[in-house]
Structures are given as C-alpha cells and as structure tokens.
C-alpha positions, -999 to +999 in steps of 0.1 A: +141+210-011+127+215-045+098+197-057+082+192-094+048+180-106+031+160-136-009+156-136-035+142-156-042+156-194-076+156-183-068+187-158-102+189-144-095+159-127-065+170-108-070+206-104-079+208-062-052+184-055-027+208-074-043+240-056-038+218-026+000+212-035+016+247-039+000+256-006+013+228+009+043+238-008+043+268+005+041+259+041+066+233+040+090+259+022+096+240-006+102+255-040+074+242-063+081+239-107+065+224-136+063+228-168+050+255-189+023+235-205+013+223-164+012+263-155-011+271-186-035+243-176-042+248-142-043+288-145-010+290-122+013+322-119+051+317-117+051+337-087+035+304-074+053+279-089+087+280-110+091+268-150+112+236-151+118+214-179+132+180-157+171+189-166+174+200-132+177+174-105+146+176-078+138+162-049+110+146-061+087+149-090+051+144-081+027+125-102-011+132-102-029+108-124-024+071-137+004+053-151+003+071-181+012+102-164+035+081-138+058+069-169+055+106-186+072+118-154+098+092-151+106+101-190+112+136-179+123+139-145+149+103-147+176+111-168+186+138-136+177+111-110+145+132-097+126+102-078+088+099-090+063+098-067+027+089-081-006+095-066-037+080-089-058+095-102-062+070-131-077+036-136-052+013-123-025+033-116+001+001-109+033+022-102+012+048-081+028+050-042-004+065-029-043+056-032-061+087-025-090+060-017-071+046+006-054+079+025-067+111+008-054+132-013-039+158+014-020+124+034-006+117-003+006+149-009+026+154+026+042+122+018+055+132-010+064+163+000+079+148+034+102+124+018+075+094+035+089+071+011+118+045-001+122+041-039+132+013-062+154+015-092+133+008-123+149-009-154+141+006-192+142-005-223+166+017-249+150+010-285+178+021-316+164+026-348+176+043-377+162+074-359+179+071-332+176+061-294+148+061-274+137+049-241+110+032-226+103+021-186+072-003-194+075-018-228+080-011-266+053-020-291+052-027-331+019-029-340+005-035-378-017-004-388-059-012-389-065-019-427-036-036-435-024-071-439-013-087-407+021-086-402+050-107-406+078-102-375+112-115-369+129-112-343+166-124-327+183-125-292+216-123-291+230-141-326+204-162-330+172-156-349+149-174-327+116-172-354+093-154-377+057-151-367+025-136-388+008-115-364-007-082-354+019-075-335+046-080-308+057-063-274+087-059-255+084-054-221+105-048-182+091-059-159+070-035-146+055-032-177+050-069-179+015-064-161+002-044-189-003-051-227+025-084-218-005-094-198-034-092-223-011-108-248-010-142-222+026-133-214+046-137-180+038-115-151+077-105-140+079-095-105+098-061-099+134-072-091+141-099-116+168-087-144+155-093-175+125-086-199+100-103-221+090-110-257+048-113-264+030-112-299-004-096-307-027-126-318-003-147-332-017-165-363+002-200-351-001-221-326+040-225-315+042-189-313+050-184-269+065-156-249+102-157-240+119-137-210+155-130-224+181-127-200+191-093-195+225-087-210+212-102-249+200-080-273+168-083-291+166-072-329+131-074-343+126-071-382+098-060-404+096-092-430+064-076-447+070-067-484+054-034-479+036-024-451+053-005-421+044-013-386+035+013-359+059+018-328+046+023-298+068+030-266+052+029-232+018+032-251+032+064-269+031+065-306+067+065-313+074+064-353+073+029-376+091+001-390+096+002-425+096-032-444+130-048-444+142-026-411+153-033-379+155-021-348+175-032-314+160-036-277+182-036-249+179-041-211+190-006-190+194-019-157+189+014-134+168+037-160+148+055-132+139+060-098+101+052-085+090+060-049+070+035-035+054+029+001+083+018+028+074-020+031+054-025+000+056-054-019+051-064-056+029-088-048+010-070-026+003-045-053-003-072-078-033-077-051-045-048-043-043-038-081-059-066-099-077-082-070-095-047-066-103-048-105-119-086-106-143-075-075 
C-alpha cells in the first residue's frame, strides 16, 4: 500500500503526529510521500518519505489539520481517486474522520493507515471563467473588495435569469460546504447525499433577496452588473482570481468530484452534532 500526507501550514502544530506517521509507516510497510514543500517543513529526508505530487493514485492521502487542509488534499489527491482521510487538528474540522480528542492521535493514524474506514463520494462544484476551469468541493465565493461600492450581482439557473441583487456578495455552495459561509449567510443546511447545491448572498441590501437550492443538472451563471468594480473569487475559501464588470462565469454540479473517508456508521447528522453542538457548549 502507498500512503500520502497533507498537514497544517501552521507545522508546529502537526509535527509529533507526522514523526508519529512515517514510523508507523514504517512498521506497517507502507511506502510514505508528500510533497516537497511537506518534506521541507517538517525537516524530513526522502530516505524517509518519497516526493509525490497527487498524480499518482494512493491508497490514501492523510490529512492532519482542519478543513482547510482536508479540502487542500481532496484538491490534490481527487483527480487520481486517492481517498482522504482527515484527522483535526483545526477548529471545526467538519469533514475530519477522526477526533484526536476523542481517540488520540496514534488510534487515528492506524486507522488510516489500516484502511479502518468506508468513504463517501463528495460532489464539486466546476467554476468556467474566461480563465478557465476550476474546481471547488465546498463552495465558490464572489465577494466585493473592502473600499468599494457594494456590489450589484446577477445571476441565472438554467435559461432563466432568476434576479439581480445589490450586495456584498454571493456563495455557491455543495453540500458539504453548505455548513460553512452558506450557513453564516442564513442559507440551507444540505445534508450529505442530497444532489444539488445552493445559492446565498452576503448581506443582501433587500429584503426578497432568499437562498435557492438548484437542482443538480441546471447551470448557474452569475454576472458582475457593477459599472466598474470587479469582484473577488474565492473557491473553497481560496482566493481564486475576480470578476470583471460585465463578465460571467458558470457553476456546475460534479456529481462524484472526490472521495472522503469517513468513520464506518457515521452519520451527517451525527456530525452536524457533535460538530456544532460541541461549539454552542
């Protein structure tokens, strides 16, 4: 078996579980890779562990960190298929299989390594602009820039432009992503499974302006009606490049995008829970 890892940017964080890892590694004999930048920042030879760069498929790719690092794997470890496994090591850590909290770091880490796990197909989000494609797992963000004028969006499903709305913004989101800036926004909470994704604006500046979830197979095209300031794109919290006045650019539904490991038995709404119910305490 071959195995990969992604950890925290912040490495001090992470660096006795990774120590932890390629000796657990070693005595499982699996062969351990990473990046180059992973090596440099946790001081690791590649007589230890191997340079990869996520084109090659992997038995797993493991995750140490939130779901910033979670999604950062899945963007560089799905396109092969490589299965993510996340341990947290973040704040909320929402798509994280394992708690070390809960069962320790070491427990995590044979899990992953064991292949104690099921996974889930994840949906994404493919965003095409004039610069290109791109892909997001949790959601896709156009945001107006701090200083500016608020902005003015409008956006279509299918043929039909459904409205234009002056706000700060507006998010685009699966449904995993759905309990994150979707949430803050007073959008729908989707439950993993459902087929389809939602639309949310940034304080709206009217009062008819209300999510929709589109149905998975329309197309959304959102414009920038502003006369001359861009907007800022964001996908899965990353900046991502802008919206020029009088562009648009076209969201689409990617049923199967990635694959997440998860506990065998757990539930969405057992996370949802643990997750949020842990936060509110």
């Amino acid at each position: 078996m071959k195995a990969s890892f992604v950890t925290h940017k912040e490495s001090a964080l992470t660096h006795e579980a990774v120590i932890r890892l390629t000796e657990l590694a070693g005595e499982l004999g699996i062969e351990l890779s990473a990046s180059e930048d992973e090596l440099s920042r946790h001081d690791l030879s590649t007589n230890e562990v191997q340079v990869a760069d996520g084109a090659e498929r992997m038995g797993v790719c493991i995750c140490l960190g939130g779901d910033g690092t979670i999604l950062r794997g899945l963007r560089s470890y799905a396109p092969a298929g490589t299965p993510v496994f996340g341990i947290n090591f973040g704040e909320v850590g929402f798509l994280a299989a394992s708690e070390p909290e809960s069962e320790g770091i070491e427990q995590g880490l044979r899990r992953a390594l064991t292949g104690g796990w099921e996974t889930i197909d994840l949906p994404g989000l493919r965003v095409t602009s004039e610069g290109g494609e791109q892909l997001a797992f949790n959601d896709v963000a156009l945001q107006r820039r701090p200083g500016l004028r608020v902005a003015e969006i409008a956006y279509s499903v299918a043929s039909d432009e459904v409205g234009r709305v002056r706000c700060d913004g507006v998010v685009i989101c699966t449904p995993a992503g759905s309990t994150g800036y979707n949430l803050a926004n007073g959008g729908p909470v989707m439950a993993w499974g459902v087929s389809g994704f939602t639309v949310s604006f940034i304080a709206p500046h009217s009062l008819t302006a209300r999510a929709l979830v589109v149905a998975p197979n329309d197309q959304v095209r959102v414009g920038n009606q502003s006369e001359s300031e861009p907007v800022d794109l964001f996908l899965d919290g990353r900046p991502s490049g802008e919206l020029q006045p009088g562009k648009l650019l076209a969201v689409d539904f990617v049923e199967r995008a990635g694959l997440l490991a998860q506990t065998e038995g757990a539930t969405f709404y057992h996370r949802l829970r643990e997750k949020f119910g842990r936060l509110a305490n």
